[in-house]
Every structure is written in C-alpha cells, then in structure tokens.
N, C-alpha and C positions, 0 to 999 in steps of 0.2 A: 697680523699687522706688525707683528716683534720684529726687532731690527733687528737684535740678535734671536739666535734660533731657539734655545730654551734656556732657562733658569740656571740651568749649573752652569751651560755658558756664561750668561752672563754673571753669574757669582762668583766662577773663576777668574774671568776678566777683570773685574771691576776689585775682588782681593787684588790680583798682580799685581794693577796700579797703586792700589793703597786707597781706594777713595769707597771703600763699603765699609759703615758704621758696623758697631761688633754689635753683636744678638741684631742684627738686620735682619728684615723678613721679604718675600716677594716683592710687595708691594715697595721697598727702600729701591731693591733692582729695576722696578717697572719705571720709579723715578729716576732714577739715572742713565736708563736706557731713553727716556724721554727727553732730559738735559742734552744728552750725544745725538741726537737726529732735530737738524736743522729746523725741519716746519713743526716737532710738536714745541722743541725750544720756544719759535718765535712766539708761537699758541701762548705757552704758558706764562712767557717773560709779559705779554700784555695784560695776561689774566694778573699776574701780581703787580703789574703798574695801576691798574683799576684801583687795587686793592690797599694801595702805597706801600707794597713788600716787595720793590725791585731792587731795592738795594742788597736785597737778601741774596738774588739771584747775580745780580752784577758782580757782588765780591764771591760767591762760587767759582764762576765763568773766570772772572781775570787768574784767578788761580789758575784754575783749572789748563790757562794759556799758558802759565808757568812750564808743564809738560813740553814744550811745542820748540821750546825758545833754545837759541844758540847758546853756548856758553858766553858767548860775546855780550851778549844780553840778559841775561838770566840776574844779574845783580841788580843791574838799573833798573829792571821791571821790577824786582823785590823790595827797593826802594821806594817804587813809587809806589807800592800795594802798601808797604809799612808806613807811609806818609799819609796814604787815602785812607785805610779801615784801622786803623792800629793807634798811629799819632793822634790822630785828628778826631779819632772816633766819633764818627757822624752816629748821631742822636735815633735814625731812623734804624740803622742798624744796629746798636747795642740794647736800645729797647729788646730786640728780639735774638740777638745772640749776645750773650754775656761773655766779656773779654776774659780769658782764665789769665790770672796773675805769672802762672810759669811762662806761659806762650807769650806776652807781652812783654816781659824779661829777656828772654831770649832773643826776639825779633830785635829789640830796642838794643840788645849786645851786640850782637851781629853789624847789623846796619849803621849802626853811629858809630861804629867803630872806624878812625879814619886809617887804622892798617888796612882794611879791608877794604877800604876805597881805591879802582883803578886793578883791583886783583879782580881774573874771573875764577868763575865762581861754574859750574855745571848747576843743570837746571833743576836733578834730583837735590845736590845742595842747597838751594833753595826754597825748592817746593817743600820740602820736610820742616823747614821753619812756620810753614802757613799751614802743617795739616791739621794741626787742630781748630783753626777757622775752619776750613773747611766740613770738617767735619760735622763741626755747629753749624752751621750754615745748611747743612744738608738736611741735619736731622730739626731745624726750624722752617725751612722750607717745608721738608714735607709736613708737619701739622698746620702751618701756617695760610701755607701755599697750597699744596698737592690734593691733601685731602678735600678742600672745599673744590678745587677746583675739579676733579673727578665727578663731584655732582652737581657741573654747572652744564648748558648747554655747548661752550667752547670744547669739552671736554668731546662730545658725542661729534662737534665738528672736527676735532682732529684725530677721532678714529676712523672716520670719513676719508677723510686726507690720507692718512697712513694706509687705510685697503686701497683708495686708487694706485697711490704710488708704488707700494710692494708686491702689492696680488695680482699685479700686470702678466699674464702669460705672452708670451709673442713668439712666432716661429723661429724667430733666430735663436731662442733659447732651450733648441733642440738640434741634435744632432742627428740628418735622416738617415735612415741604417736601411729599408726598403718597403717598394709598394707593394700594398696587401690585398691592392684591387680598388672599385671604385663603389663610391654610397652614392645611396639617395643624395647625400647632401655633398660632394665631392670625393675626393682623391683620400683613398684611407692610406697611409703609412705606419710602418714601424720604427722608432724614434727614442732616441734615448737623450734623455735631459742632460745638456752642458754641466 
C-alpha cells in the first residue's frame, strides 16, 4: 500500500526536503509518507481532531505549504504562520511542542523586521525559518498522534483505503507485446508493465 516504493526511497526523499528528524526510524518515514497521501492525511487529521491534537498536525501542513508557494507569496504566508504558532502561541500547541528560544528569535527578526516587508523572499528562505517547528511538530505528532492511532481501528480502515486505491491492476497498465493462445478463462497474452 506505500506510496512510495521502499524505505530508502522514501528516506532519500523526505532527507532532500529537509523534513526527516535525525536518528529517524521507518516508522518516522511511514508517518510522513502518510501526511503526503491525501486519504490517509484526512484519516489521520480526524483521528487527532477526536483527540484535540489537530493543531499539531495544522501547523505541520501549513508549513509544509510553505514548499509549494511563489516567491510572491512565501513572506505573507511566513507571516501569517509566525502570527498564528509563533506570536500568538496557541495554548493547545505549545503544551505539546515547546517553542525553542533560538527559532522564536529568529522568526520574530525576520518578520517584524519592517525592511523586510514588501521584499520577496523564495520559499526555501522561508521555510528554513519554520524548520524547527516543524520538526517538533513531527516528532510530537508521531507519539502523540501516530502511535495511538496505528492501534485504533481508523488505522486498519486506511490500509483498507490504501490497497483499493494502489493495488488496482487494470489492463491499460500493460503494454500488449502478443497473443499466446486462448484459456479456459480467455485470451492469454504477453504483456509488459507500463
């Protein structure tokens, strides 16, 4: 059911970006390949609303949009992430991620800096401001979040979900190369996978 194909894949990926905690283990990968595929996302973002640790997963995600954005955009969204988790620091998220004194320094230089307002900014320069949220965030999610929910039943419904949608064979996802005669049960071919 992996989105991505194996482990090293996904541990090479998920280094590139910068969003794999250091001494990670499978299980850090299996969560992050869960966050990137849409239906165990929604799965899981419900299973921490039940639990009232969606705001854990909210400030991941908005980051994580940081990635995505124009340079056009990339300040204004950094702005608003440092107004929402940072400034403001909502009660439900610092219970469970503790703000590091350097990364709150930093953000709060940047941003209130009014040189820096109306300059763009690229999105890598930004997102590097929020990676150690991020990173807290990921590695409280998963004890918080991941682990319990691995042994709930949501968990067994979205590997359910995951084999219908991945493990789909269909003929178009072959290319026919030729027929080999006919079966009992129809037309046998030789075919090589797309």
């Amino acid at each position: 059911w992996k989105v991505l194909k194996t482990i090293s894949e996904a541990q090479t990926y998920y280094k590139d970006i910068g969003a794999l905690p250091e001494k990670s283990t499978p299980a850090f990968l299996e969560l992050l390949t869960v966050l990137n595929d849409s239906t165990s996302h929604q799965l899981l973002n419900s299973y921490a609303k039940q639990h009232e640790h969606r705001l854990i997963i909210a400030c991941w995600s908005d980051i994580e949009r940081l990635r995505i954005l124009s340079e056009k955009y990339a300040f204004q969204k950094g702005s608003q992430l440092y107004i929402k988790y940072i400034k403001n620091q909502p009660e439900d998220l610092i219970k469970y991620v503790p703000l590091q004194t350097e990364g709150v320094e930093g953000c709060k230089t940047f941003f209130e800096d009014p040189q820096n307002h109306g300059k763009i900014f690229d999105s890598k320069t930004v997102m590097d401001l929020f990676h150690w949220l991020q990173i807290d965030c990921i590695l409280a999610m998963y004890k918080l979040i991941y682990l319990p929910f691995k042994s709930s039943p949501t968990y067994q419904q979205m590997i359910d979900e995951l084999r219908k949608r991945y493990n789909q064979v269909l003929p178009d996802d072959f290319d026919y190369l030729s027929k080999l005669g006919d079966g009992a049960y129809g037309i046998v071919v030789k075919c090589k996978k797309k």
